[in-house]
OpenMM code with the backbone's topology and positions (N, CA, C; nanometers):
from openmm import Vec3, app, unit

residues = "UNK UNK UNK UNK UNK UNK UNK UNK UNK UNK UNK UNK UNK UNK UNK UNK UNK UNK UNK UNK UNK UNK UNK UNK UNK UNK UNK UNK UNK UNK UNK UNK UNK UNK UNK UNK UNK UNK UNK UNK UNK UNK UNK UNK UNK UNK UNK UNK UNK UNK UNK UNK UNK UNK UNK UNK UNK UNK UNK UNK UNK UNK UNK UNK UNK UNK UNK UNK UNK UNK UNK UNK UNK UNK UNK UNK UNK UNK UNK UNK UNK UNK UNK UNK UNK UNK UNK UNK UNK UNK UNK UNK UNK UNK UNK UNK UNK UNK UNK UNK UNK UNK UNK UNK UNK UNK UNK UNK UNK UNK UNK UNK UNK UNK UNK UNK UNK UNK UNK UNK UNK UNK UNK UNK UNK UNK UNK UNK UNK UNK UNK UNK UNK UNK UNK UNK UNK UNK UNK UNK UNK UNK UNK UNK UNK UNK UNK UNK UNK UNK UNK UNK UNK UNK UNK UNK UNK UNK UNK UNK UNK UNK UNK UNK".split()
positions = [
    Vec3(-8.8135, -1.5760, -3.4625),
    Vec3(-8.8023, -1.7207, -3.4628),
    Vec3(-8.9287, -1.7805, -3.5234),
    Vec3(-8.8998, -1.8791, -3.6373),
    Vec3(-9.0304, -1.9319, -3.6800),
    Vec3(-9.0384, -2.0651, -3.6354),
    Vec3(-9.2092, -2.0514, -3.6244),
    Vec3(-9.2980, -2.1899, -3.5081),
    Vec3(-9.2277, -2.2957, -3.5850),
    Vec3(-9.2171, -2.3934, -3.5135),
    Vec3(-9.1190, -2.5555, -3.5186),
    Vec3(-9.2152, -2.6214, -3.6200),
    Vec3(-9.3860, -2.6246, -3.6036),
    Vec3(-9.4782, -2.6374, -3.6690),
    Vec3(-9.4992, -2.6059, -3.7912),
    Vec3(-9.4462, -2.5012, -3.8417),
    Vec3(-9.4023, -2.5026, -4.0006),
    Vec3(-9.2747, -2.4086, -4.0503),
    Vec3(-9.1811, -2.5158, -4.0690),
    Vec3(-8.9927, -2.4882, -4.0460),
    Vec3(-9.0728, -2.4136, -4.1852),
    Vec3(-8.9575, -2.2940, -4.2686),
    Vec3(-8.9615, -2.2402, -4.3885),
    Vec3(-9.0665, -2.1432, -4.3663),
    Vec3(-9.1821, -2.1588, -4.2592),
    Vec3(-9.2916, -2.0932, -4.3036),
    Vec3(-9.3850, -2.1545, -4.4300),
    Vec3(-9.3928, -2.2547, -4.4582),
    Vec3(-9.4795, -2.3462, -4.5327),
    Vec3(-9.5585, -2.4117, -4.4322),
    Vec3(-9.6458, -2.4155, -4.4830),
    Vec3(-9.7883, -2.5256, -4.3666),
    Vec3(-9.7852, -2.6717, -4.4126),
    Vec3(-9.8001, -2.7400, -4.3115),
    Vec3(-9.8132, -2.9130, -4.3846),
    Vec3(-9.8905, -2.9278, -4.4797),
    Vec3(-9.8447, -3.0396, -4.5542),
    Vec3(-9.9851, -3.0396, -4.6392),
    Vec3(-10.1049, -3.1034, -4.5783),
    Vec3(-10.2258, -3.1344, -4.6270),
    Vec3(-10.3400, -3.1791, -4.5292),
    Vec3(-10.4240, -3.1472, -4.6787),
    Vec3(-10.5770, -3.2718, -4.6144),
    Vec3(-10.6536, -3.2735, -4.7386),
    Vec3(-10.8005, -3.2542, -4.6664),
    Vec3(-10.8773, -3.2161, -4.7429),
    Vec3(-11.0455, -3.2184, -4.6588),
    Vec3(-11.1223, -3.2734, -4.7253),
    Vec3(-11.2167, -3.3251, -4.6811),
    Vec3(-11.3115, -3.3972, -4.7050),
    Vec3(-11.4466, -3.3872, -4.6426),
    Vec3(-11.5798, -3.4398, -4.6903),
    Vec3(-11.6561, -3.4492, -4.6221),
    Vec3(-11.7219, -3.5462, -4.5523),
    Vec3(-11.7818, -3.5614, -4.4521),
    Vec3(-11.8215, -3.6811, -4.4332),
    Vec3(-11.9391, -3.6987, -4.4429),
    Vec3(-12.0049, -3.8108, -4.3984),
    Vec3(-12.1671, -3.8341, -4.4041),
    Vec3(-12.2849, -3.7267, -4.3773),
    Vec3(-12.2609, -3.6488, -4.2928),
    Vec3(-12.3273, -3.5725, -4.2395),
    Vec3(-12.2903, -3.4468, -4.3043),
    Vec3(-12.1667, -3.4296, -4.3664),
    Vec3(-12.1759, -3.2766, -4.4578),
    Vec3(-12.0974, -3.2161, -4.4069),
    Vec3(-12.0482, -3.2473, -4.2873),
    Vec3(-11.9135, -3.1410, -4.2150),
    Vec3(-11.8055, -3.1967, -4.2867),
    Vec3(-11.7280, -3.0905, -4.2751),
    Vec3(-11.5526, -3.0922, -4.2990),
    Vec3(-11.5399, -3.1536, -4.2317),
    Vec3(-11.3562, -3.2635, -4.2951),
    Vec3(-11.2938, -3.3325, -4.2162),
    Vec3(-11.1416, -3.2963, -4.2272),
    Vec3(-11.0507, -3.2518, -4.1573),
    Vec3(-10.9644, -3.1861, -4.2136),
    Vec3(-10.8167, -3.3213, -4.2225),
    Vec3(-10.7722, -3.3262, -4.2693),
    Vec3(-10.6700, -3.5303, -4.2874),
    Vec3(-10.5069, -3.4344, -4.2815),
    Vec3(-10.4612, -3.4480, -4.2047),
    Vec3(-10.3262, -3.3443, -4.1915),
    Vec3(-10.2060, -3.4832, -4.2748),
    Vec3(-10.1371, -3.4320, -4.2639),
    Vec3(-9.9661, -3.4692, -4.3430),
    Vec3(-9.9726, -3.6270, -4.2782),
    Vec3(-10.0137, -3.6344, -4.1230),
    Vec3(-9.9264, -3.8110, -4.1023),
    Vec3(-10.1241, -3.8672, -4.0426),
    Vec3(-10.2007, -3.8102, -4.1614),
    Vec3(-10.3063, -3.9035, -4.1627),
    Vec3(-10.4180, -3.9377, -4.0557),
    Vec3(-10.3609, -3.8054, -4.0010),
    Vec3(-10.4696, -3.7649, -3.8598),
    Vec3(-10.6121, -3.6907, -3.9219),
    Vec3(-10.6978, -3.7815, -3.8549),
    Vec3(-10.8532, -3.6991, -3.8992),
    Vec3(-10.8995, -3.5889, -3.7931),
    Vec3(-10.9590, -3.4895, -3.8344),
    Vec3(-11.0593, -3.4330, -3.7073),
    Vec3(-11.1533, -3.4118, -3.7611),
    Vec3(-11.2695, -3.4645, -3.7319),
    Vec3(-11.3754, -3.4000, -3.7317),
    Vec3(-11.4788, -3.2906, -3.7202),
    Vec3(-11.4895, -3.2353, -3.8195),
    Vec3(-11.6556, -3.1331, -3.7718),
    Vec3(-11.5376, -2.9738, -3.7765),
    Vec3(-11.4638, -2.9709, -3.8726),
    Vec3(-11.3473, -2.8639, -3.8784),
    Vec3(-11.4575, -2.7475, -3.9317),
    Vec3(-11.3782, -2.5922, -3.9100),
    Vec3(-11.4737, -2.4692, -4.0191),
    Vec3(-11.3550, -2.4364, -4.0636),
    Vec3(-11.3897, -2.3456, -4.1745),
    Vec3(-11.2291, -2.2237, -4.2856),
    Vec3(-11.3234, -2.1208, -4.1951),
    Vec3(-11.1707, -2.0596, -4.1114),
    Vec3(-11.2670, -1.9162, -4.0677),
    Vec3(-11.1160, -1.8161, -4.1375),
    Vec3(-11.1658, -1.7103, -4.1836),
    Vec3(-11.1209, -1.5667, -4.2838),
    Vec3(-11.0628, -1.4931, -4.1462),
    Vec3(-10.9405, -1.4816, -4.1441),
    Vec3(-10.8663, -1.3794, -4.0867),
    Vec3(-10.8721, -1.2543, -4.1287),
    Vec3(-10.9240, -1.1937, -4.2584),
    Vec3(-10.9294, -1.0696, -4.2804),
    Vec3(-11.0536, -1.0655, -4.3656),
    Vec3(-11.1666, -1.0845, -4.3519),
    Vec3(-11.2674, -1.1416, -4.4721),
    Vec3(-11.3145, -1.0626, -4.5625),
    Vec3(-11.2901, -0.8760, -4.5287),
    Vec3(-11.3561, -0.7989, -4.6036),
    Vec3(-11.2198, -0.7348, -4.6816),
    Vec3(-11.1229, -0.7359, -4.6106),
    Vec3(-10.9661, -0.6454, -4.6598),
    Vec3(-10.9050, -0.7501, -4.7394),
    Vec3(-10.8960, -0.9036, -4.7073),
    Vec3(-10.8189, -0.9435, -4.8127),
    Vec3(-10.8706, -1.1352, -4.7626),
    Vec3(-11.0096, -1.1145, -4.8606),
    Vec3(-11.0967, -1.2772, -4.8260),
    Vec3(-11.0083, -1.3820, -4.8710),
    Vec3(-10.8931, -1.3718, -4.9822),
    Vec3(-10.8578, -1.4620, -5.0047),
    Vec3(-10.7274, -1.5283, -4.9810),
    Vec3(-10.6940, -1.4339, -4.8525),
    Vec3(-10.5601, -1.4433, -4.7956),
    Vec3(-10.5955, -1.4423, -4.6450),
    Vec3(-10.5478, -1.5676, -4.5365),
    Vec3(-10.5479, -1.5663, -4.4177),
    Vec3(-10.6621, -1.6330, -4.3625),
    Vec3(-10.6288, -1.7974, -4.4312),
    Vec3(-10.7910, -1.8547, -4.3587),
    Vec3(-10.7240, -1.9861, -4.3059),
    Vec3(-10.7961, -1.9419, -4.1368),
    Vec3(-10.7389, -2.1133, -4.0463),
    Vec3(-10.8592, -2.1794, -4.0837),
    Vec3(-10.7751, -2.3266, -4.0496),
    Vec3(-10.9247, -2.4320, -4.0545),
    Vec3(-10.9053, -2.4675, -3.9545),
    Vec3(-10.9909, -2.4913, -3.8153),
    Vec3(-11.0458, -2.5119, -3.7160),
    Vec3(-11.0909, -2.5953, -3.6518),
    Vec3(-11.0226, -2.6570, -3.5756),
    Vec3(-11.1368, -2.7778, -3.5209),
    Vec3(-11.2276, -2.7973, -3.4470),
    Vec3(-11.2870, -2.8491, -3.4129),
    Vec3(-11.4046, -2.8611, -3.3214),
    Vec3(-11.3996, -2.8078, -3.1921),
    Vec3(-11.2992, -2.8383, -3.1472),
    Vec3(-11.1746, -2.7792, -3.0039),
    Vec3(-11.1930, -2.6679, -3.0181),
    Vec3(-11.1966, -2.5447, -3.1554),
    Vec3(-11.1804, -2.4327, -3.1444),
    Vec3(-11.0019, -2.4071, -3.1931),
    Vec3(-10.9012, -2.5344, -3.1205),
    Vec3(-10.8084, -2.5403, -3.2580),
    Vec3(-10.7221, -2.5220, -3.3442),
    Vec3(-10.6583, -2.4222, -3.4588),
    Vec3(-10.6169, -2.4453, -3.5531),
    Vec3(-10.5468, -2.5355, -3.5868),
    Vec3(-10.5892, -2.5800, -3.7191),
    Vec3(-10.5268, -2.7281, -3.7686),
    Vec3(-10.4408, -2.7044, -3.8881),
    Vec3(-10.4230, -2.6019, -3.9405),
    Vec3(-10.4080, -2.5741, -4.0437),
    Vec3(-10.4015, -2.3971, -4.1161),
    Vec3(-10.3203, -2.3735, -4.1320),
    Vec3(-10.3251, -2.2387, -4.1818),
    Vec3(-10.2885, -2.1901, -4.3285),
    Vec3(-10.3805, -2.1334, -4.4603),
    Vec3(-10.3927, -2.1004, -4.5527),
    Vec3(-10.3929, -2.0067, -4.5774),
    Vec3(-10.2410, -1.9787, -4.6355),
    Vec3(-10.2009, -1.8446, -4.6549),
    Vec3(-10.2621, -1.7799, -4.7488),
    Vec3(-10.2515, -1.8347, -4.9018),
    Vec3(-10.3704, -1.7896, -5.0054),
    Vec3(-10.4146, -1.8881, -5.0301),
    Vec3(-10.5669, -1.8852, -5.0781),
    Vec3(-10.6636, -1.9768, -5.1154),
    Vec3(-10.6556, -1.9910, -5.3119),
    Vec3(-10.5586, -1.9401, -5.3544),
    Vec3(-10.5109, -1.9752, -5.4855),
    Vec3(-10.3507, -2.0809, -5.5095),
    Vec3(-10.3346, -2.0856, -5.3531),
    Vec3(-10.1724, -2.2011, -5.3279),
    Vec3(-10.2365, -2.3582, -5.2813),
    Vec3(-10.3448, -2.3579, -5.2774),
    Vec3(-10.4205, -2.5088, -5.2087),
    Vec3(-10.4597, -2.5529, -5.3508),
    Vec3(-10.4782, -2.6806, -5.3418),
    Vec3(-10.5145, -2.7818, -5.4252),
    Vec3(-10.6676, -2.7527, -5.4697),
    Vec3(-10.6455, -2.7490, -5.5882),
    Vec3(-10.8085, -2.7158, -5.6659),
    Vec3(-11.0122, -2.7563, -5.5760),
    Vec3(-10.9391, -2.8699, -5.5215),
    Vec3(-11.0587, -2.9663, -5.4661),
    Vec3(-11.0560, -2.9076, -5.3064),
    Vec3(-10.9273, -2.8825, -5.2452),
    Vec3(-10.9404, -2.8716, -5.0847),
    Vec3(-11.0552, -2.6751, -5.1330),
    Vec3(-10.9794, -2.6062, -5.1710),
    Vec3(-11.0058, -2.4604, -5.2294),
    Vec3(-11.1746, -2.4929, -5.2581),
    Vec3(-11.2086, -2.5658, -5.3511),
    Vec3(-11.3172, -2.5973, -5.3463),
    Vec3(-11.4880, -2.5789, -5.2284),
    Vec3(-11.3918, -2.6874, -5.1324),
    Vec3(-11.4667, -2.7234, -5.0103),
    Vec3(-11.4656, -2.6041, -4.9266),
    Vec3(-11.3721, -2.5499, -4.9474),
    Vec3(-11.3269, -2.4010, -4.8407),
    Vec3(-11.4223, -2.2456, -4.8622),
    Vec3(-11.4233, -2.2806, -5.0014),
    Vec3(-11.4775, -2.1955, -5.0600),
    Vec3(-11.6773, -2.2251, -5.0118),
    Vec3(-11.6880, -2.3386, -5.0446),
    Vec3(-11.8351, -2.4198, -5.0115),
    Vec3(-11.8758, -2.3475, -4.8641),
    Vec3(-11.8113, -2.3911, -4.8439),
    Vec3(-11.8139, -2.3772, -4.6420),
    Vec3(-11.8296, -2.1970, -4.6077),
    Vec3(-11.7244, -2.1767, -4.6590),
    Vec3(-11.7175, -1.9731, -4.5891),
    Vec3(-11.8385, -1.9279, -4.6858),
    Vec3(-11.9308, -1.9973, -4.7848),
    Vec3(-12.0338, -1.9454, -4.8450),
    Vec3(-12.1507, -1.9639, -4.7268),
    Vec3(-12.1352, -2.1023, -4.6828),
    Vec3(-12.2430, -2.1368, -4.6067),
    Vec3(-12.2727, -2.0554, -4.4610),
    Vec3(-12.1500, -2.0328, -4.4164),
    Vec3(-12.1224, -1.9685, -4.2831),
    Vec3(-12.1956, -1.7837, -4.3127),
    Vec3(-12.1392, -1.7472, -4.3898),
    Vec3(-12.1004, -1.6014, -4.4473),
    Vec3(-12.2287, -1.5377, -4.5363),
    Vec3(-12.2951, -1.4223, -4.4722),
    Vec3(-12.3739, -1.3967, -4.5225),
    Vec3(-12.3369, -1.2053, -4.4778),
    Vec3(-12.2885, -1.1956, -4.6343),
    Vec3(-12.2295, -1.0192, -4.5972),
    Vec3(-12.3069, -0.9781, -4.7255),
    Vec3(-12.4075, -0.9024, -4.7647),
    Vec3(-12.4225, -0.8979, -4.8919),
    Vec3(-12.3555, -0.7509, -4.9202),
    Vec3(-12.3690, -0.7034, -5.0431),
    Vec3(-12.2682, -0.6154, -5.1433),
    Vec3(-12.3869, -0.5161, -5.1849),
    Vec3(-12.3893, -0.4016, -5.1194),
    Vec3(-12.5049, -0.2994, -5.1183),
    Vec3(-12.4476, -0.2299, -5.3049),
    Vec3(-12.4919, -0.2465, -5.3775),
    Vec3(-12.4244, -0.1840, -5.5402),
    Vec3(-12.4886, -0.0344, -5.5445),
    Vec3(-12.6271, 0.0038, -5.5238),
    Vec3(-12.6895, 0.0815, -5.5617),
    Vec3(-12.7447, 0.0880, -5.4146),
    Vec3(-12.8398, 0.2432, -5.3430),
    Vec3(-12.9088, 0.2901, -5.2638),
    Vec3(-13.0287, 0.3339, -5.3378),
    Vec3(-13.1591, 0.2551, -5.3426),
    Vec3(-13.2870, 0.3267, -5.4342),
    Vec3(-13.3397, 0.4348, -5.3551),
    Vec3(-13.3563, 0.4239, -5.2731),
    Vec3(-13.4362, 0.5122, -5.1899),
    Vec3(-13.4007, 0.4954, -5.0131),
    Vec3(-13.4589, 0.5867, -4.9604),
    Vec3(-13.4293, 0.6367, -4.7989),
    Vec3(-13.5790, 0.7347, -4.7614),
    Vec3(-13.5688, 0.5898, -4.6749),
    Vec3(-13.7457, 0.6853, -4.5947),
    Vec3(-13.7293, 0.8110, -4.5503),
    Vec3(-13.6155, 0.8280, -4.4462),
    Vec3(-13.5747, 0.9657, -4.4253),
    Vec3(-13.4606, 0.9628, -4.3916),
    Vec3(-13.4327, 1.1175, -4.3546),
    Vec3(-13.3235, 1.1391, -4.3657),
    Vec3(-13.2512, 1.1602, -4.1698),
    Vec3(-13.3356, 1.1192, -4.0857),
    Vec3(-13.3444, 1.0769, -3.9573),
    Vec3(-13.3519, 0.9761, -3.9340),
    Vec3(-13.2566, 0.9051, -3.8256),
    Vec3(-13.2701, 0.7681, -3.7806),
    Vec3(-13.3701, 0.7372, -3.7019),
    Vec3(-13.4594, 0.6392, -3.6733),
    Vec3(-13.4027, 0.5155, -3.7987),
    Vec3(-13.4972, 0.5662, -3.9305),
    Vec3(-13.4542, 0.5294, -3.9959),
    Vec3(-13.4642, 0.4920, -4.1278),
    Vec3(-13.4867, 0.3183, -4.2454),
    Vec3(-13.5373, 0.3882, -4.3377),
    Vec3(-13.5631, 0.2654, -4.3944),
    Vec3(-13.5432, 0.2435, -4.5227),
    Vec3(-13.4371, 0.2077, -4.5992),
    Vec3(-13.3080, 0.1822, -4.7374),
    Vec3(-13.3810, 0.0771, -4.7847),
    Vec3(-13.4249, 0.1240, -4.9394),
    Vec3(-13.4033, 0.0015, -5.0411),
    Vec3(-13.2822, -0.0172, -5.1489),
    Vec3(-13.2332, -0.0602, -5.0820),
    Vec3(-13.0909, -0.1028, -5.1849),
    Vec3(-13.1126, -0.2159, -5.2719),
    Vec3(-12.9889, -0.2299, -5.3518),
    Vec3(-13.0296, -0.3310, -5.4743),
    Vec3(-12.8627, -0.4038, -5.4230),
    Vec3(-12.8701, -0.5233, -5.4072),
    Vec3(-12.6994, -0.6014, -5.3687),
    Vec3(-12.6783, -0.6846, -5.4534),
    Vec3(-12.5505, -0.7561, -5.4217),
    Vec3(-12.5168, -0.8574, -5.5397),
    Vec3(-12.6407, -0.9543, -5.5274),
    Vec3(-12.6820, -0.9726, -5.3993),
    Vec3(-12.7768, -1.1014, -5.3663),
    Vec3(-12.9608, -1.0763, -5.4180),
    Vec3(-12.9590, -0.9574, -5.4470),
    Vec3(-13.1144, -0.8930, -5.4839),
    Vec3(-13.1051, -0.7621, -5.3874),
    Vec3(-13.2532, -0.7451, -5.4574),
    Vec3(-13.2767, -0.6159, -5.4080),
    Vec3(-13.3697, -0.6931, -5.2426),
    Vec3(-13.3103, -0.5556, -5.1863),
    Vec3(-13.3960, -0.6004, -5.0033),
    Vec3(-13.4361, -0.4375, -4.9439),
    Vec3(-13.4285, -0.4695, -4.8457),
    Vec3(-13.4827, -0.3189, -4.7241),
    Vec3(-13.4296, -0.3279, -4.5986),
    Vec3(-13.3686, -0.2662, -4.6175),
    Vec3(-13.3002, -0.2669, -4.4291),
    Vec3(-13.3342, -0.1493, -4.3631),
    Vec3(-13.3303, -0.1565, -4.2034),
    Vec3(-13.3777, -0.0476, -4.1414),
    Vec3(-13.2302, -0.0259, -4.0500),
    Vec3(-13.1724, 0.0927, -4.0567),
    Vec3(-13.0854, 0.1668, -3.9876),
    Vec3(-13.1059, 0.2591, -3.8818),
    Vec3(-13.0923, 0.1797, -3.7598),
    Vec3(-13.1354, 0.2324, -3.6455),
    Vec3(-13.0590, 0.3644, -3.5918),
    Vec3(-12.9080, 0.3362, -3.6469),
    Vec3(-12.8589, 0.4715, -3.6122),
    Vec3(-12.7673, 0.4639, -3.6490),
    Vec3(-12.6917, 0.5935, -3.6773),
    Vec3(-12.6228, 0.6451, -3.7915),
    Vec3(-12.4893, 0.5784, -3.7139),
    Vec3(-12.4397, 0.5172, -3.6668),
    Vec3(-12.3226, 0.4772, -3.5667),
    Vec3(-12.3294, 0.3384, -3.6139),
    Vec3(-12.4532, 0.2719, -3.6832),
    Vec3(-12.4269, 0.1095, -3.7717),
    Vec3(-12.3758, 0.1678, -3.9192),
    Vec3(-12.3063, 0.2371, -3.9047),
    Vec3(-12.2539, 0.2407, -4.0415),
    Vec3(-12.0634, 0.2896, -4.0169),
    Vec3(-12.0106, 0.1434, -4.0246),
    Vec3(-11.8771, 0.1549, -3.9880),
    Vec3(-11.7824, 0.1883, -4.1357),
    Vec3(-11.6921, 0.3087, -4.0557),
    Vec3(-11.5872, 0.2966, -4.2132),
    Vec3(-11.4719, 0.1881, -4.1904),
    Vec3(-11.4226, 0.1493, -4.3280),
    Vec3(-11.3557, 0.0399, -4.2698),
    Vec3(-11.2126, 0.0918, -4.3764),
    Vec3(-11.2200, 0.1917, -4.4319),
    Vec3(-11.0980, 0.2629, -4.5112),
    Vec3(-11.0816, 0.2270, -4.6806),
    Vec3(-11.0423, 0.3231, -4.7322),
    Vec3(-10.9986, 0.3089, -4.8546),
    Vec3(-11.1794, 0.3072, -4.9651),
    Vec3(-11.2924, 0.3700, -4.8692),
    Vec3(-11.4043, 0.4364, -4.8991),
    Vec3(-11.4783, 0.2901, -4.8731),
    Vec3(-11.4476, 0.2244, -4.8059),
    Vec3(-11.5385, 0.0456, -4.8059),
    Vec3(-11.6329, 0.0988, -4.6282),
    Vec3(-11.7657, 0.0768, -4.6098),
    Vec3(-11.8501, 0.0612, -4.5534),
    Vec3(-11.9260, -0.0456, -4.4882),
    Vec3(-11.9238, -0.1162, -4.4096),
    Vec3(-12.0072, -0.1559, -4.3217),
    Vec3(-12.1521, -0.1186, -4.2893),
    Vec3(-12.2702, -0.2065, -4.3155),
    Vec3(-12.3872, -0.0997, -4.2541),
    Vec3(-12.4531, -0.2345, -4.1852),
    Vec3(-12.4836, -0.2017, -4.0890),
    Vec3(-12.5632, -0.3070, -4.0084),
    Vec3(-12.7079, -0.2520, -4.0140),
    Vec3(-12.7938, -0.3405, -4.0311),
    Vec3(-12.9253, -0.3275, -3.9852),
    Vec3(-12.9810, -0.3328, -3.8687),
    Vec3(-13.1358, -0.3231, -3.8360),
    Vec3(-13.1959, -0.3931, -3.7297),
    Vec3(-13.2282, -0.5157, -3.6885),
    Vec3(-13.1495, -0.6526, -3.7534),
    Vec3(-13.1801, -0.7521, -3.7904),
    Vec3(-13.0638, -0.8220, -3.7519),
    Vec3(-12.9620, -0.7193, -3.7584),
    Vec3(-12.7945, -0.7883, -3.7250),
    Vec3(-12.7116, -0.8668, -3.8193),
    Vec3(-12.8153, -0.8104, -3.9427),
    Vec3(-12.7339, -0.8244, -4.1168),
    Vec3(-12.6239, -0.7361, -4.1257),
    Vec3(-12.5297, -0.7687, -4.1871),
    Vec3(-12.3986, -0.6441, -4.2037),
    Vec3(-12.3752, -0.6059, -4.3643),
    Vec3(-12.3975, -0.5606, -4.4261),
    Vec3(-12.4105, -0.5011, -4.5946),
    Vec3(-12.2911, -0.4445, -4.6029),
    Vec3(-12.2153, -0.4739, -4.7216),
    Vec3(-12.0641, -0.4121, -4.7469),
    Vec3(-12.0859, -0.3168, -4.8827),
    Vec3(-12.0327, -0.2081, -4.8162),
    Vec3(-12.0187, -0.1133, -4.9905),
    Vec3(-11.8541, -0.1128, -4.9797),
    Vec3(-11.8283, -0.1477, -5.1098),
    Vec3(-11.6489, -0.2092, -5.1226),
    Vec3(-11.6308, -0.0817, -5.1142),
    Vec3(-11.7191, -0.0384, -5.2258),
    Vec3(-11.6350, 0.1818, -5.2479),
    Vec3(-11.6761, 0.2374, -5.2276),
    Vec3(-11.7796, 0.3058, -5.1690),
    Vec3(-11.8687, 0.4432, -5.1437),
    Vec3(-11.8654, 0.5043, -5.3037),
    Vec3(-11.7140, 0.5470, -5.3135),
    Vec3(-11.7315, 0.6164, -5.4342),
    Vec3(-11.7400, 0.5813, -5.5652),
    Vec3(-11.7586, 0.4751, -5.5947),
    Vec3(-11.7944, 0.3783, -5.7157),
    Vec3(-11.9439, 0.3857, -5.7403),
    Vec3(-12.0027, 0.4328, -5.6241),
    Vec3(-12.1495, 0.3967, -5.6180),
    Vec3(-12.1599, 0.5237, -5.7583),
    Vec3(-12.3281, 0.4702, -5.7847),
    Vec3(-12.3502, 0.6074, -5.9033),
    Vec3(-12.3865, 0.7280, -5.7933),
    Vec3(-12.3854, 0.8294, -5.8568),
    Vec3(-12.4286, 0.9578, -5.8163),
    Vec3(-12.5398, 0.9774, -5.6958),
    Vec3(-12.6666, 0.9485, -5.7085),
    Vec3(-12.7840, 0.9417, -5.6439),
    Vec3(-12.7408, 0.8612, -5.5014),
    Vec3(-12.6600, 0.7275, -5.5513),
    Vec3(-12.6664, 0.6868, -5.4063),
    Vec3(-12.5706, 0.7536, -5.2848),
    Vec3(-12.4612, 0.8071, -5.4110),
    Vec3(-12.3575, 0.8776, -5.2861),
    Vec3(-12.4148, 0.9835, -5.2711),
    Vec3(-12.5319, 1.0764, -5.2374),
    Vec3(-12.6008, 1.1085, -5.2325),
    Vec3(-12.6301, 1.1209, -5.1386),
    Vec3(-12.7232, 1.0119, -5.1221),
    Vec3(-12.8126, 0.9730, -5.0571),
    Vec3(-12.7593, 0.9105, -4.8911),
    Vec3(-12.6201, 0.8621, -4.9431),
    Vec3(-12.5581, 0.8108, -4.8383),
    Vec3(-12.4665, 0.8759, -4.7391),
    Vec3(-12.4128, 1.0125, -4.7964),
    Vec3(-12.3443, 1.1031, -4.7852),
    Vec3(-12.4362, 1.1530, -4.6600),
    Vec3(-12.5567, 1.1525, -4.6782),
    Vec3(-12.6694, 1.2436, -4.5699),
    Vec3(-12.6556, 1.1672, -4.4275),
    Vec3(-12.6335, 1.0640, -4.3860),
    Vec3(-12.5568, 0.9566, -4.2725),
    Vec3(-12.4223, 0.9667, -4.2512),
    Vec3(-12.3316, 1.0425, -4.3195),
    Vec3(-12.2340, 1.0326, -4.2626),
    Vec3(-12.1479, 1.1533, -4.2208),
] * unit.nanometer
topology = app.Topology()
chain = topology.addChain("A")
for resn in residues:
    res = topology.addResidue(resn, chain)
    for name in ("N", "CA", "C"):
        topology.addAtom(name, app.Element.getBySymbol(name[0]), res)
């Protein structure tokens, strides 16, 4: 049985905006405002651009976005703005080096965001998440995504191979 809330399985339409202060405002179909809304990612690392509620202040859902390529150029926009601001996963590309080969340890990787240093307290912050994609948490409670393990060049699967 599908929710009464969207007959067909289509979501209302609804528009966002910002207000004075910089938060989302989310404006549904019969012109209701809420204030101080977030886009939170139902699947953010398996499929970011499919499965994002927008939220209200309440905690909520106001709104549900099936793909973020079916919304209006400008709402997509703001959505996009926002899960940048919230979202801080960076994209480990390369492994330069490894202090040792015992935890903890200490990685200079190179990411989409720059090159940094994280320290890996133990070999158990490094989650598989399938289809060769990685998780690595630091000591800091940063989370670093390798999409492929095996895409990496040579040296780092390597290097990374020795942790797992």
């Amino acid at each position: 049985m599908k929710p009464a809330m969207y007959p067909n399985s289509i979501p209302p339409a609804f528009r966002l905006e910002r207000n004075l202060h910089g938060h989302l405002v989310h404006i549904a179909a019969n012109g209701d405002r809420s204030e101080n809304c977030i886009p939170v990612r139902a699947f953010p690392i398996g499929a970011p651009d499919e499965g994002i509620s927008i939220v209200g202040a309440d905690g909520h859902e106001l709104a549900w976005v099936e793909r973020l390529s079916e919304v209006a150029d400008d709402v997509r926009r703001l959505i996009v703005e926002e899960l940048a601001q919230r979202e801080f996963t960076p994209e480990i590309r390369r492994i330069k080096s490894v202090s040792t080969y015992a935890t903890p340890t200490t990685w200079e990787v190179e990411t989409d965001r720059g090159d940094t240093r994280l320290v890996l307290e133990v070999e158990e912050n490094i989650r598989r998440l399938g289809e060769g994609a990685l998780l690595v948490g630091d000591d800091r409670g940063v989370h670093f995504l390798i999409r492929d393990r095996f895409a990496l060049d040579k040296a780092s699967r390597r290097m990374l191979e020795r942790f797992l």
